[in-house]
MIFI-507104 format. One record per residue: z, y, x of N, C-alpha, C in turn; residue number from 0. Coordinates in steps of 0.2 Angstrom, whole numbers, plus 5000, padded with zeros to 4 digits. Example, Ala and Ser with C-alpha at 12.3 -4.5 7.8 and 13.67 -1.06 7.14 Angstrom:
[[5039 4972 5066] [5039 4978 5062] [5039 4984 5066] 0]
[[5035 4989 5064] [5036 4995 5068] [5039 5000 5064] 1]
This chain:
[[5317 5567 6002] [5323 5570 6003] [5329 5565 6001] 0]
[[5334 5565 6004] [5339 5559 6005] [5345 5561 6002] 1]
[[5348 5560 5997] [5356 5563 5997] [5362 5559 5998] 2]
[[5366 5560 6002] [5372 5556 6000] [5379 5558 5998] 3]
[[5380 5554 5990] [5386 5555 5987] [5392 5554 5987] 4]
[[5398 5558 5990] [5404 5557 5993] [5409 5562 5985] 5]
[[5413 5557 5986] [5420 5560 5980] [5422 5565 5985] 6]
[[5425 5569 5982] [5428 5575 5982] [5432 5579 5977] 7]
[[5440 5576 5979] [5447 5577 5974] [5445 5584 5971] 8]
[[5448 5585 5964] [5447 5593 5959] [5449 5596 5963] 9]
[[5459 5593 5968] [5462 5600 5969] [5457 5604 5977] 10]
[[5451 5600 5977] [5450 5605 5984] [5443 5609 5981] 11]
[[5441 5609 5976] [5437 5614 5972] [5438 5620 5969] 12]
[[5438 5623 5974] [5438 5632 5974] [5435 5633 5969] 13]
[[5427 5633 5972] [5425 5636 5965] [5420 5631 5962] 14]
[[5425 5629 5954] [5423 5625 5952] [5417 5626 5950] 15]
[[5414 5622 5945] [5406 5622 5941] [5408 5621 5934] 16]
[[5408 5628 5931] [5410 5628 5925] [5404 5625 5920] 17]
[[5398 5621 5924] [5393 5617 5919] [5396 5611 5920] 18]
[[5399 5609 5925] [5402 5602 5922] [5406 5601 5918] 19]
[[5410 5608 5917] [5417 5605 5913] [5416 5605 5904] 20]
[[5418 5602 5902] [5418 5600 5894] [5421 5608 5890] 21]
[[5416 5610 5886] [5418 5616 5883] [5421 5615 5878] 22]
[[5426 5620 5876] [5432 5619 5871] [5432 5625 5867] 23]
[[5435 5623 5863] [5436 5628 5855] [5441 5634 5859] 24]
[[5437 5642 5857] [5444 5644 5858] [5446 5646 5853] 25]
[[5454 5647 5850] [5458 5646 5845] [5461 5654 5846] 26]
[[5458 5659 5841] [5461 5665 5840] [5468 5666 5835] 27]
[[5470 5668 5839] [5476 5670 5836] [5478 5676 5829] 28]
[[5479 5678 5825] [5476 5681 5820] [5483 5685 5818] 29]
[[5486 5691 5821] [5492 5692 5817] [5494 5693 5812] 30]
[[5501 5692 5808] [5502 5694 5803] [5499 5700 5799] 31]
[[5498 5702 5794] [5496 5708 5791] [5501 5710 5787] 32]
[[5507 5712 5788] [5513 5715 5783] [5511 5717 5776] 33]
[[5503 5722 5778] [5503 5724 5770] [5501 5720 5767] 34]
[[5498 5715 5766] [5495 5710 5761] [5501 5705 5760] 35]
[[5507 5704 5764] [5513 5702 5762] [5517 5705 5758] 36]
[[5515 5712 5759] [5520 5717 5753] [5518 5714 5746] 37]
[[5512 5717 5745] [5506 5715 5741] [5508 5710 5737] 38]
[[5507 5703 5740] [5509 5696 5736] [5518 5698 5736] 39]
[[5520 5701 5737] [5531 5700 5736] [5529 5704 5730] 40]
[[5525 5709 5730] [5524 5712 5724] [5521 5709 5717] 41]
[[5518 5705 5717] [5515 5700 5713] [5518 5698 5710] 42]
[[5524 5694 5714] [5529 5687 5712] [5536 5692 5709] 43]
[[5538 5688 5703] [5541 5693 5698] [5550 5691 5703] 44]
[[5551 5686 5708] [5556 5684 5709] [5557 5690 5715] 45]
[[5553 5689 5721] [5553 5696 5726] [5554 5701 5723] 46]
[[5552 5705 5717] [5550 5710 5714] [5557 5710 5712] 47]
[[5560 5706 5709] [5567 5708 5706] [5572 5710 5710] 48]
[[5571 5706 5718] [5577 5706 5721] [5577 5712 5728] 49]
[[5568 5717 5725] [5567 5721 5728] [5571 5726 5725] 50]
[[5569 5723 5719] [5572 5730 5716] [5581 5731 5714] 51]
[[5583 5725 5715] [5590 5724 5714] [5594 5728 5720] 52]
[[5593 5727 5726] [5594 5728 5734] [5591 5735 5735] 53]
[[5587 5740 5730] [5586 5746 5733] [5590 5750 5729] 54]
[[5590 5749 5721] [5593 5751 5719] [5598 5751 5713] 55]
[[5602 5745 5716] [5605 5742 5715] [5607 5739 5707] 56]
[[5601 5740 5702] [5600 5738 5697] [5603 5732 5693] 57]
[[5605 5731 5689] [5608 5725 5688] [5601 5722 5684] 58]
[[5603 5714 5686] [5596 5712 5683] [5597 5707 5677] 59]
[[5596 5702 5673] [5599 5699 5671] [5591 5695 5666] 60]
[[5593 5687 5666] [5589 5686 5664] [5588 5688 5657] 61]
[[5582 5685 5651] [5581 5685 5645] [5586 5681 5639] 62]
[[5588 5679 5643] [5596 5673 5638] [5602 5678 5640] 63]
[[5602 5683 5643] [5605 5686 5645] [5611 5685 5652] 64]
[[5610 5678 5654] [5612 5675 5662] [5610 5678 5667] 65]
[[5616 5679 5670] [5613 5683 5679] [5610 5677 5684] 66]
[[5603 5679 5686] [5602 5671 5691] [5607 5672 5695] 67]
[[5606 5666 5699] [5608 5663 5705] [5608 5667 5711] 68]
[[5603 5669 5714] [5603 5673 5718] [5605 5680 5720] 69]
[[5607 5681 5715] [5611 5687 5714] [5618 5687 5720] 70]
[[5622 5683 5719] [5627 5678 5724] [5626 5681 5730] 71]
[[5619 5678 5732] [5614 5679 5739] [5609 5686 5740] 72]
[[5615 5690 5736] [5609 5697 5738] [5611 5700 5744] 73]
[[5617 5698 5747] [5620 5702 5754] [5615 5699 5758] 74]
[[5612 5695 5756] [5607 5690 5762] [5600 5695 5764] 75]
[[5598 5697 5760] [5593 5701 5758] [5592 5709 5760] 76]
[[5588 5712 5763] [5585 5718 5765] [5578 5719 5764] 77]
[[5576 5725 5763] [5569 5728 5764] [5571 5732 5769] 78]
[[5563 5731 5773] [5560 5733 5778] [5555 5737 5778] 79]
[[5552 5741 5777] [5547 5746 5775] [5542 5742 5770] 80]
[[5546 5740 5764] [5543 5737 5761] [5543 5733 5759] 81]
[[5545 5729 5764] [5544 5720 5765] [5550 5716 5765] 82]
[[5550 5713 5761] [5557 5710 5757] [5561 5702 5764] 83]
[[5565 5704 5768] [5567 5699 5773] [5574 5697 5771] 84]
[[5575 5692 5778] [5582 5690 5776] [5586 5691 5782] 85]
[[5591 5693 5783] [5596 5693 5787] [5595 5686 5791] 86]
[[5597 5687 5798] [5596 5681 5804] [5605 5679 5802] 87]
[[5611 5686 5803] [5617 5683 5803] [5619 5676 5797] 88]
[[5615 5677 5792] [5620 5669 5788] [5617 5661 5789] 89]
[[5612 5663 5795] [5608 5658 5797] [5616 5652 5799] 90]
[[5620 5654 5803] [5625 5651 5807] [5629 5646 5800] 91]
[[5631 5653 5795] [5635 5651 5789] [5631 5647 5786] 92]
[[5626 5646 5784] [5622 5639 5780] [5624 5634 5784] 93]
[[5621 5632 5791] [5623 5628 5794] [5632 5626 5794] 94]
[[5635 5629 5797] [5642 5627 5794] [5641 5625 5787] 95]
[[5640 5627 5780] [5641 5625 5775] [5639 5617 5773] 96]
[[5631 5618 5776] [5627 5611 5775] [5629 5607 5778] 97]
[[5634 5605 5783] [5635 5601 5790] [5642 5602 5792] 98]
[[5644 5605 5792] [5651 5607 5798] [5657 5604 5792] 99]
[[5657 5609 5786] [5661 5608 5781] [5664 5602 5778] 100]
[[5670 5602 5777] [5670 5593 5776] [5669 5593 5769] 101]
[[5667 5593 5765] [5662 5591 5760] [5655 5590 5760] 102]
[[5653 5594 5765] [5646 5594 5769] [5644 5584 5770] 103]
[[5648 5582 5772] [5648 5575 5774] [5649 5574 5782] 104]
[[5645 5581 5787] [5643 5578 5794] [5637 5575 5792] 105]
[[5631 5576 5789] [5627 5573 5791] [5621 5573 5796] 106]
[[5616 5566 5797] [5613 5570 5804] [5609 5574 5801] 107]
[[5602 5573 5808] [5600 5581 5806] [5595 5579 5802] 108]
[[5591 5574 5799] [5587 5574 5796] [5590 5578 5789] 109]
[[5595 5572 5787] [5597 5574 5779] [5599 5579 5780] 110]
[[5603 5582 5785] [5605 5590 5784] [5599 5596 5783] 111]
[[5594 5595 5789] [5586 5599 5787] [5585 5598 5780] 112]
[[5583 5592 5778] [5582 5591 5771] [5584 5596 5765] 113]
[[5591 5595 5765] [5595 5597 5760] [5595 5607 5761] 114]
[[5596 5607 5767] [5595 5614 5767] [5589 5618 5767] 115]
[[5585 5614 5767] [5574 5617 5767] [5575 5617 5757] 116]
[[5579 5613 5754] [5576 5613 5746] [5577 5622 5745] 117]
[[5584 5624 5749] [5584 5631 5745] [5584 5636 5750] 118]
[[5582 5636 5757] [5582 5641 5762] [5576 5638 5768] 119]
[[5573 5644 5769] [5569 5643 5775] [5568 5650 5782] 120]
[[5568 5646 5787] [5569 5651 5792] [5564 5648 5797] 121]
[[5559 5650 5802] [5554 5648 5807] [5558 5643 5812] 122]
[[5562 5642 5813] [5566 5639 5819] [5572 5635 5815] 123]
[[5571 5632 5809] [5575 5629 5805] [5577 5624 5808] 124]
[[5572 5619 5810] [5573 5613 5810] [5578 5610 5819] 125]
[[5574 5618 5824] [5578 5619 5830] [5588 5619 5828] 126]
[[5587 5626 5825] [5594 5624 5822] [5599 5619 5822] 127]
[[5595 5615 5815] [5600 5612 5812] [5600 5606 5818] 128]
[[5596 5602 5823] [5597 5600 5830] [5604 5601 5831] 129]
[[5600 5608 5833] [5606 5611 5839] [5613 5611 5837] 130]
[[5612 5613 5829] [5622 5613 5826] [5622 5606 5826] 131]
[[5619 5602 5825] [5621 5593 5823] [5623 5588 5829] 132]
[[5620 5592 5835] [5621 5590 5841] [5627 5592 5845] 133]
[[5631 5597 5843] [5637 5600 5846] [5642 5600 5843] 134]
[[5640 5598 5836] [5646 5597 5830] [5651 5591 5834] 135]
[[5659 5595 5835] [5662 5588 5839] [5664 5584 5833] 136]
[[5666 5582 5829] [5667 5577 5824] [5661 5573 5822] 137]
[[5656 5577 5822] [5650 5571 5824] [5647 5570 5828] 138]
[[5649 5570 5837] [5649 5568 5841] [5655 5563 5841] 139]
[[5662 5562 5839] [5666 5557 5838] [5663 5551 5833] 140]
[[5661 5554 5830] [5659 5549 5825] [5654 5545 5827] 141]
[[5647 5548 5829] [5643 5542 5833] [5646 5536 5835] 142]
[[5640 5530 5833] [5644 5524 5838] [5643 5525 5845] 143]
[[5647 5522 5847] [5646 5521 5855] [5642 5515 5857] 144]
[[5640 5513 5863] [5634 5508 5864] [5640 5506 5869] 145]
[[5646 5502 5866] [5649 5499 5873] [5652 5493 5869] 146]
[[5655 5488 5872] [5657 5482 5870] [5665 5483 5867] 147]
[[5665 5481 5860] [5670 5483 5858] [5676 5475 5855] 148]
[[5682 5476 5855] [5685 5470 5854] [5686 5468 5847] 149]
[[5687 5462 5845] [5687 5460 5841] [5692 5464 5835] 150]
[[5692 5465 5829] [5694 5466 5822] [5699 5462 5822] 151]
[[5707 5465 5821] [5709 5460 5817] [5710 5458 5811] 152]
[[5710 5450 5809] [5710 5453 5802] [5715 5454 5799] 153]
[[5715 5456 5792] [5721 5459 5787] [5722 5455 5783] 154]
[[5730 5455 5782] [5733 5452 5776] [5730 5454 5769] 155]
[[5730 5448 5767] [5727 5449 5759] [5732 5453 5756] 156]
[[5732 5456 5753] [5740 5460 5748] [5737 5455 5740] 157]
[[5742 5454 5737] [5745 5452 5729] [5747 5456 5725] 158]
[[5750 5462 5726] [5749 5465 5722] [5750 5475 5722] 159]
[[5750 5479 5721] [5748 5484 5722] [5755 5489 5729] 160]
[[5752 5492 5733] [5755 5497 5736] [5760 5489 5742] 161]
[[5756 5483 5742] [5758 5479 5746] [5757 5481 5753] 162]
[[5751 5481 5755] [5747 5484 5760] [5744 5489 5760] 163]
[[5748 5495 5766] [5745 5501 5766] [5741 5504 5774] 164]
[[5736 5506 5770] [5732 5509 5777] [5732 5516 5778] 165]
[[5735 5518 5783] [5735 5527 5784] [5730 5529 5790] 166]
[[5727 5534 5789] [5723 5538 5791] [5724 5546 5792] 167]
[[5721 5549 5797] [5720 5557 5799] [5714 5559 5797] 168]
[[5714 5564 5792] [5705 5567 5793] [5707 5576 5796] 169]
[[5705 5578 5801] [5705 5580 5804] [5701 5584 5810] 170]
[[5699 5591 5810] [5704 5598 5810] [5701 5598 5802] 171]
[[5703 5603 5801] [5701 5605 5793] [5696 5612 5795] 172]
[[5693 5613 5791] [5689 5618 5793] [5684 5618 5786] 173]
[[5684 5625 5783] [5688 5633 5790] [5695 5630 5785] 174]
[[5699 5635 5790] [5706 5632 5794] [5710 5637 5786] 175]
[[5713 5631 5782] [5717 5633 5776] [5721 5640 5780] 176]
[[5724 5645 5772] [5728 5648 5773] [5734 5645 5774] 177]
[[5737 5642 5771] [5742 5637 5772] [5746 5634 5778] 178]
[[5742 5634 5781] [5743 5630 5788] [5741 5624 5790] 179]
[[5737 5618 5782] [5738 5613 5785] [5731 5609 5786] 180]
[[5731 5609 5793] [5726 5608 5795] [5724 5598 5797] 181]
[[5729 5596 5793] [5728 5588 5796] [5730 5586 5786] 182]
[[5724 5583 5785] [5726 5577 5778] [5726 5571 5780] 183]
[[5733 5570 5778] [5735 5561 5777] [5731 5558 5773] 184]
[[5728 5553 5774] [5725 5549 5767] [5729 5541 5770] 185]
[[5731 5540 5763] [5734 5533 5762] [5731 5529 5757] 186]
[[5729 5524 5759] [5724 5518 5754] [5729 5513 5754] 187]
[[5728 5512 5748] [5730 5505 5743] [5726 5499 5744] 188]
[[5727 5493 5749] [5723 5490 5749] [5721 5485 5743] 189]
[[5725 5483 5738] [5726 5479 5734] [5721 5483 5727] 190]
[[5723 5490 5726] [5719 5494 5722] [5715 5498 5723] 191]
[[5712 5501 5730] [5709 5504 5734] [5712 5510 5732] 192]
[[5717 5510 5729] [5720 5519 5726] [5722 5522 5732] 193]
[[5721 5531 5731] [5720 5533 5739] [5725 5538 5737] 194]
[[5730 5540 5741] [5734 5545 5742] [5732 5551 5745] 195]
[[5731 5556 5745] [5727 5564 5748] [5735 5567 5751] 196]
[[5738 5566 5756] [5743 5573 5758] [5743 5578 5761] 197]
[[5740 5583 5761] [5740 5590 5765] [5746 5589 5771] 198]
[[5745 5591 5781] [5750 5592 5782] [5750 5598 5787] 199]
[[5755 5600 5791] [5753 5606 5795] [5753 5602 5802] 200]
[[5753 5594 5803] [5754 5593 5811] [5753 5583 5809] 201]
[[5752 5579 5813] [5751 5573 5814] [5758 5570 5819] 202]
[[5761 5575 5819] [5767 5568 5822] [5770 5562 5819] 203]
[[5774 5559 5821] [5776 5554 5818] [5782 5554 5812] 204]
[[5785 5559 5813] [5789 5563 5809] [5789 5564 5802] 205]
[[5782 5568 5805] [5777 5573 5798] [5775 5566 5793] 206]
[[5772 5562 5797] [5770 5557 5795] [5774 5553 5790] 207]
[[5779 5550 5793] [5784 5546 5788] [5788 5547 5784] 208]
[[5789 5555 5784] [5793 5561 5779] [5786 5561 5773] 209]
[[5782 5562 5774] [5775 5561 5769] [5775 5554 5764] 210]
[[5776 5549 5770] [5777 5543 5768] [5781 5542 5762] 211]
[[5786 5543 5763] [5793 5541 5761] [5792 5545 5754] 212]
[[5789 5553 5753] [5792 5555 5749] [5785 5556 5743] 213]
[[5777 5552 5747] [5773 5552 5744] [5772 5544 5740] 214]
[[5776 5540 5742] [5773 5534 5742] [5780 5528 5741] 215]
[[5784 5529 5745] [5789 5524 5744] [5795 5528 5739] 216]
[[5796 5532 5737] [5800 5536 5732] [5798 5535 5725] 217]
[[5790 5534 5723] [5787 5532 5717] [5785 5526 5716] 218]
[[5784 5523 5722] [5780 5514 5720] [5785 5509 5726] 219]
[[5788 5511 5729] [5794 5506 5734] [5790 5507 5740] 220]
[[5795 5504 5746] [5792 5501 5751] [5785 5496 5751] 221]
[[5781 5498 5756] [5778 5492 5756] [5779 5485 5763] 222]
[[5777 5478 5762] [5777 5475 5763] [5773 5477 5774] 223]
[[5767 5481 5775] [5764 5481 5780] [5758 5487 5779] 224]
């Protein structure tokens, strides 16, 4: 008996031959068991405190007689037939706090993930902090740009102090002062790096040299440039 072997593409096998195919692990999926999460929350003296802080609003207070930390953060916290969770709403607020804030820095997202995994955890954490670090527009200003950019020029050496001054915008301010002022002048001292902080309510030219004048040339003169 004679055979002859011709290929023949996968997509035209109807019905394939499930003894040629390479057999594979199947991977069961196992769901959660709430009560054995109860269980160990109930174990752990930190869950247990703040079960019972949140239910009946007991005051708790360490052995040295100090209120922890997390007491701060009990609006964050709920029980759920038992099961001690966290509010989804302050997910936003951390992010702003750890990122957006201008003390935060604007970092990217690794440091940002980082610093906020030391003391919070949520399944979709790392999606998050992405997504806020990617849309944040002051840190999208700030990136470099991949484009050919012109020369620096350079600066006059200063001699001696408040000779040479460099002004700068750091701006919006956020969250947005009660005050109104939502633009801080900063002014460096090239000569002593010393930095001048001014609160204003606007960046015009006005604003600016009204600031000038009466933050800066009223206590140490005009300067030179």
């Amino acid at each position: 008996m004679k055979f002859s072997v011709q290929y023949r593409p996968g997509r035209v096998h109807e019905n394939a031959d499930f003894l040629s195919r390479i057999p594979m692990n199947i991977i069961s999926v196992i769901p959660a068991d709430n009560n054995v999460t109860c269980q160990e929350q109930q174990k752990d003296s930190l869950c247990k405190a703040i079960v019972t802080f949140s239910e009946h609003n007991e005051p708790w207070k360490k052995e040295d007689g100090t209120i922890p930390s997390w007491v701060n953060e009990i609006d964050y916290f709920f029980v759920e037939d038992g099961l001690l969770c966290k509010h989804y709403e302050p997910r936003k607020q951390l992010l702003q706090e750890y990122h957006d804030f201008p003390l935060s820095g604007h970092m990217a997202t690794r440091r940002t993930f980082f610093r906020l995994r030391d003391k919070y955890y949520w399944p979709t954490m790392l999606r998050d902090v992405k997504e806020n670090c990617t849309s944040c527009e002051p840190s999208e200003l700030g990136r470099r740009a991949h484009s050919v950019k012109a020369y620096l020029n350079a600066l006059n050496l200063a001699t001696r102090p408040f000779e040479v001054l460099g002004l700068d915008f750091l701006a919006p301010v956020k969250p947005h002062p009660l005050q109104g002022n939502n633009y801080i002048l900063v002014i460096t001292d090239y000569f002593s790096k010393w930095i001048e902080v001014i609160p204003l309510t606007n960046c015009t030219a006005l604003s600016t040299s009204k600031a000038l004048v009466e933050g800066i040339i009223l206590h140490h003169g005009p300067p030179k440039q």
